[in-house]
N, C-alpha and C positions, 0 to 999 in steps of 0.2 A: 313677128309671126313666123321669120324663115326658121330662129330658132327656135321657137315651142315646137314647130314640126320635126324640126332635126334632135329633138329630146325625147318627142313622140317615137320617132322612129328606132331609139335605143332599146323602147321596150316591144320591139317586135307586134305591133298593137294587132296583126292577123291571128298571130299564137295567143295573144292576150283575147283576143275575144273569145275564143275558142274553150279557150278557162273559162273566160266569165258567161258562155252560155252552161259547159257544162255543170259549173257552181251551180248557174242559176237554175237549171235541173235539180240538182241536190236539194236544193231550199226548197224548189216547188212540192216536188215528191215529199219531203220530209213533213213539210205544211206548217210548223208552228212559227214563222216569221212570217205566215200570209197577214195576218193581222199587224204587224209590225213592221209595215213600210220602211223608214227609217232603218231600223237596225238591215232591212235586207239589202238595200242600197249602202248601205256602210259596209258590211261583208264585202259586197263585191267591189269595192273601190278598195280594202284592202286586200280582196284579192289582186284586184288590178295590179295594185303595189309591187306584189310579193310576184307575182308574174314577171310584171316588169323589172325588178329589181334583177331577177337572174338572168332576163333579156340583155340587161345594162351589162352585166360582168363577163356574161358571155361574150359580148360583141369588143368590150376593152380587152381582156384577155386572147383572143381571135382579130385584134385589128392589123396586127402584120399577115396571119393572114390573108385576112380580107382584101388585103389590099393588092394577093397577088393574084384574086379570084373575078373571071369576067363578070358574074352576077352579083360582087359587092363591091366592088373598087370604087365605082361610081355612086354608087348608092345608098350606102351606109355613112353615119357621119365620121364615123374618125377616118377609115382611109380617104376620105374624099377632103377631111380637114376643117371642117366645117363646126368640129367640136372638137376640144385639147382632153390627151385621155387622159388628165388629172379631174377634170371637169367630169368626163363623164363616169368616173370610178366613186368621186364624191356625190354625183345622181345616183348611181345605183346604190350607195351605201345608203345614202339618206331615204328612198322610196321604201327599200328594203326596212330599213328602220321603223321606218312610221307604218306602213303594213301590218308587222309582228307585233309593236306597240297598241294599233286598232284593237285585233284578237285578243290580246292578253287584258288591254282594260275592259272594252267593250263587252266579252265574249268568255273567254275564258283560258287558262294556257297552255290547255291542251292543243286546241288550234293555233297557237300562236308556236309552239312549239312545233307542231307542224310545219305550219308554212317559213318557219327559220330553219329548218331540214331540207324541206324542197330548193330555198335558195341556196344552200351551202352543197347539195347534192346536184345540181345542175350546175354549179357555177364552177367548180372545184373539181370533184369528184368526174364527175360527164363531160364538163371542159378541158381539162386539166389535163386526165389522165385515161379517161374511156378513148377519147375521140381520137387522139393520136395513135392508139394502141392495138382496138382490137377491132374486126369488122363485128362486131356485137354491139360496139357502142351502142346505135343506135335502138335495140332492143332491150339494153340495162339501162340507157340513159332516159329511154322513151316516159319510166314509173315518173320522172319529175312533170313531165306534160298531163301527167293523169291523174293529177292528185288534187286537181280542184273541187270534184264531188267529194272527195276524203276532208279539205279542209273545212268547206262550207258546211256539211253535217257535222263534221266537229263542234263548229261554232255552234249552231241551231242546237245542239243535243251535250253535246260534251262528253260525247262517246261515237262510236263508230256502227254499224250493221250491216245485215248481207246488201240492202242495194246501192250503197254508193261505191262499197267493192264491187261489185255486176259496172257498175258504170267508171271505177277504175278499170277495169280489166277491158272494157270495148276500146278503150282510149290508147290503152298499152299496147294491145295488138294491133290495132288501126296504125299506129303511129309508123312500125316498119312499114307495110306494103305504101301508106303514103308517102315516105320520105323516102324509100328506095327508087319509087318510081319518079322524084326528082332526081335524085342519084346518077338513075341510069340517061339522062340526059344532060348531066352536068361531068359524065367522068373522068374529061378529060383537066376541067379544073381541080379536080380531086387529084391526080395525078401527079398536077404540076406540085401543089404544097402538099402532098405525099403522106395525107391522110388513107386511111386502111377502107375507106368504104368499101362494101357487099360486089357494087359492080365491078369496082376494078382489082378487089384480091379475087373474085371467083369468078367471073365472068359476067356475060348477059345471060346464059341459058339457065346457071345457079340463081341469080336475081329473082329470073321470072319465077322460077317455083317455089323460090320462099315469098316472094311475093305472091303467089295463090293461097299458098298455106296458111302463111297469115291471113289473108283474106277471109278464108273459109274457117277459120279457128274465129276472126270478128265477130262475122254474122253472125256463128253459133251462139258465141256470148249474148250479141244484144236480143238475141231469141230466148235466154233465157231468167230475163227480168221482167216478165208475167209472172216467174214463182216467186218472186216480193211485190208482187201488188199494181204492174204496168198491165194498162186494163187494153180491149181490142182495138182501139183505134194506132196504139202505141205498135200491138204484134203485128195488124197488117201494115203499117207503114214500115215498120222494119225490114218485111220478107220484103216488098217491092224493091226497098233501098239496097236491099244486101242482093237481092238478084241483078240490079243494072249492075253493081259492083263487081260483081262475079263477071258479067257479060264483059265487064268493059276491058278486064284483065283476063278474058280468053283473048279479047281480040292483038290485047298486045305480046300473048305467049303467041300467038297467029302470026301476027305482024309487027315483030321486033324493030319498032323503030321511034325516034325520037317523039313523034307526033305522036303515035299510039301513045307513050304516054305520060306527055303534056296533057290529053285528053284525060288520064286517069287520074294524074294527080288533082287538076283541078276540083273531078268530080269527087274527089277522096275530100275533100275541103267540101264541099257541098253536104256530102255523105253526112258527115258527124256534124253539121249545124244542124240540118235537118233534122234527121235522127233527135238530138236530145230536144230539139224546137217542139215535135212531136211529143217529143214522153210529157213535155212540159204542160203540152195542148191536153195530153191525155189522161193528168193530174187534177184539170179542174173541172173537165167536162163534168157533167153531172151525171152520177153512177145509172140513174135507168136509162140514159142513152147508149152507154155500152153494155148491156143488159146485165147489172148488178154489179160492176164492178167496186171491189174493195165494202 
């Protein structure tokens, strides 16, 4: 059991869920695997896969790192030793594997060819060479974290359309002001292994405002998937979600300090379950309760 958890833990299974709600958005909105249980439980277990899989490589490629970082040393399983990173490079390769295999039999390969991009683009590409490089990473690297509604409509359709791009794009901007504002309470571990993050090339005052701006470029987004078919229970839950958002990152351009926002990050995690939990809710509701939708 200690190791299924310490294998678990390779694939990030916070980030992985976050995929697998926003997938599961995808599919709900999309509608033609409601009737196909199976198949939609199979999608997302390869998504799971393919999530995990760049989790896996991420975290091997990142374990000298890790291992010089207060909030992974202990925690993750190769600096702490608990898994050998041969072990855990042949987990990622094989998850990865059977994922991309899922979509291509199952499904089709155009999604299968997706989500073997997402892995090679997060694991390589955003590990490899963003993250050491530029304080951008994380807003060029963020598109792999977004691309669970792109793969899941994939699969379901074998084509693409405007709302699982509306729910790529809330994911992609979400992703900075979330991950900055762990950032800005971790900088000084950033420092030590002399990675380029936002807070400590430009400071805390730069942070905070691209952290608004993203913010404010979010909300807009998720405000604007009613024009494919997200009916009123989906828009007002959105503006409540997107104005605590807003509130909680005035308070921390207010009060610049760690707790402000460990407070935000967390609700940035909240933020986008909700959210797509909501669209999800608001896909099956039955149209004359939201007075004619779709």
């Amino acid at each position: 059991m200690h190791m299924l958890r310490a294998y678990l833990s390779l694939t990030k299974p916070t980030i992985a869920l976050l995929v697998l709600i926003t997938g599961s958005a995808a599919l709900v909105m999309e509608g033609t695997m409601s009737g196909r249980p199976a198949d939609f439980v199979l999608c997302l277990f390869a998504l799971f896969l393919t999530a995990g899989s760049a989790a896996a490589f991420n975290q091997y490629f990142e374990r000298e790192i890790d291992a010089q970082m207060t909030r992974t040393a202990k925690k993750r399983p190769l600096p702490n030793g608990t898994i050998r990173p041969l072990h855990a490079l042949l987990f990622a390769i094989a998850i990865g594997t059977l994922g991309c295999a899922i979509f291509w039999v199952r499904f089709n390969p155009f999604s299968s060819l997706l989500a073997l991009g997402t892995i090679g683009f997060y694991s390589f590409f955003y590990t490899l060479w963003l993250k050491p490089r530029t304080y951008l990473n994380i807003v060029i690297g963020g598109a792999a974290g977004a691309m669970g509604p792109l793969i899941a409509w994939a699969a379901a359709t074998n084509s693409l359309a405007a709302a699982p791009f509306l729910m790529f794009m809330i994911i992609f901007f979400w992703t900075p002001p979330h991950f900055w504002a762990l950032a800005f309470c971790l900088k000084e571990d950033y420092k030590t292994v002399q990675y380029p993050m936002l807070p400590v090339v430009k400071g805390d005052r730069e942070t905070l405002r691209q952290i608004m701006v993203y913010t404010l470029i979010t909300v807009a987004v998720t405000l604007m998937l009613p024009l494919v078919g997200a009916g009123w229970f989906y828009t007002i839950l959105a503006a409540l979600l997107g104005a605590v958002f807003v509130h909680l990152v005035v308070k921390v351009c207010r009060v610049p300090e760690p707790r402000q926002s460990w407070k935000l990050f967390g609700y940035s995690i909240v933020y986008l379950l909700v959210l797509f939990v909501g669209l999800m809710i608001d896909a099956v509701i039955p149209a004359g309760l939201l007075g004619g939708k779709g």
